[in-house]
C-alpha positions as CSV (number, residue, x, y, z in Angstrom):
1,X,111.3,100.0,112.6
2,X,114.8,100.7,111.5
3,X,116.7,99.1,113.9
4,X,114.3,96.3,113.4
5,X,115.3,96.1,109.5
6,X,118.6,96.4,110.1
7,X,118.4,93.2,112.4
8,X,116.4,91.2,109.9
9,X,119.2,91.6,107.5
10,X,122.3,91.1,109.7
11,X,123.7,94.8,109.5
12,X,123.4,95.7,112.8
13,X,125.8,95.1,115.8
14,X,125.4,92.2,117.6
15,X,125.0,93.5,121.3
16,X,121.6,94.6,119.6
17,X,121.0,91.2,117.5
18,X,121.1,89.3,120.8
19,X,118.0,91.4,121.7
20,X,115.6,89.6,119.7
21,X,115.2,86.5,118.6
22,X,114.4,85.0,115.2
23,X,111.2,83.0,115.1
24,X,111.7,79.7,113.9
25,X,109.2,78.2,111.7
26,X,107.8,74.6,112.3
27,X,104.6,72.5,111.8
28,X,103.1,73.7,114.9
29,X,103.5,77.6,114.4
30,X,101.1,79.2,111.8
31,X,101.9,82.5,113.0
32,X,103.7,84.6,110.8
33,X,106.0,86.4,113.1
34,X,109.2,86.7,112.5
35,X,111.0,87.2,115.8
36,X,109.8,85.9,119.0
37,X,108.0,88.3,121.8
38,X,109.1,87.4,125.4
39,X,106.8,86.4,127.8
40,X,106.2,90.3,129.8
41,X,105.6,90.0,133.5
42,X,105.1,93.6,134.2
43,X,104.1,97.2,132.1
44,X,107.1,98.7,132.6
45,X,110.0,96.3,131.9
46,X,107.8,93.9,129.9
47,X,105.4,95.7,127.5
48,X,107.0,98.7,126.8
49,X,110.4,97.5,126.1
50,X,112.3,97.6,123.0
51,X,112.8,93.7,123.4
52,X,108.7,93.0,123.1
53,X,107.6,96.2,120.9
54,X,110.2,95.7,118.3
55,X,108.7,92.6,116.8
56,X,105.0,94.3,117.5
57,X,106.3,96.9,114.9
58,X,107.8,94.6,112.5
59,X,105.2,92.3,112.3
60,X,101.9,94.0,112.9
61,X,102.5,97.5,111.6
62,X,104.9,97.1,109.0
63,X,103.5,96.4,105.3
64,X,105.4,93.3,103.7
65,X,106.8,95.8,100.6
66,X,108.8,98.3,103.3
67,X,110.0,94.8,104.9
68,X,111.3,93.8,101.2
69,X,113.5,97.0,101.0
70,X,116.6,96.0,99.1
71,X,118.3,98.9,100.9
72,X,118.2,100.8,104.6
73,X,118.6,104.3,102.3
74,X,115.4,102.9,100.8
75,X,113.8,101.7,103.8
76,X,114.2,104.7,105.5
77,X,113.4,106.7,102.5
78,X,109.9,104.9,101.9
79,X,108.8,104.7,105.7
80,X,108.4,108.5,105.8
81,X,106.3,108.2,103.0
């Protein structure tokens, strides 16, 4: 979830920003994702990979006020609450 944030707000390095991809929105999308999942072909190297369960976190199990975090000292502060 942390690594997650710090991608949504640009403060991470970029070797790990190229991991996931921002979901862009258009008329046809009514999801409310914000980064794309990759299409998984196997358990392993598919499901279980920081690539596809990164977004899970971020946009399934994540409330919308820990995602509003003006800071990662708050962020981090409020998600072991």
């Amino acid at each position: 979830a942390v690594e997650m944030y710090k991608v949504f707000n640009n403060i991470c390095p970029d070797i790990i920003k190229d991991l996931f991809t921002p979901h862009t929105v258009t008329r046809q999308t009514r999801s409310k994702c914000s980064f794309v999942r990759p299409r998984v072909n196997s358990v392993y190297y598919g499901e279980h990979s920081v690539r596809n369960f990164g977004p899970i976190v971020w946009d399934r199990m994540l409330p919308q006020h820990l995602k509003e975090s003006p800071s990662l000292e708050i962020f981090k502060r409020e998600i072991k609450n």
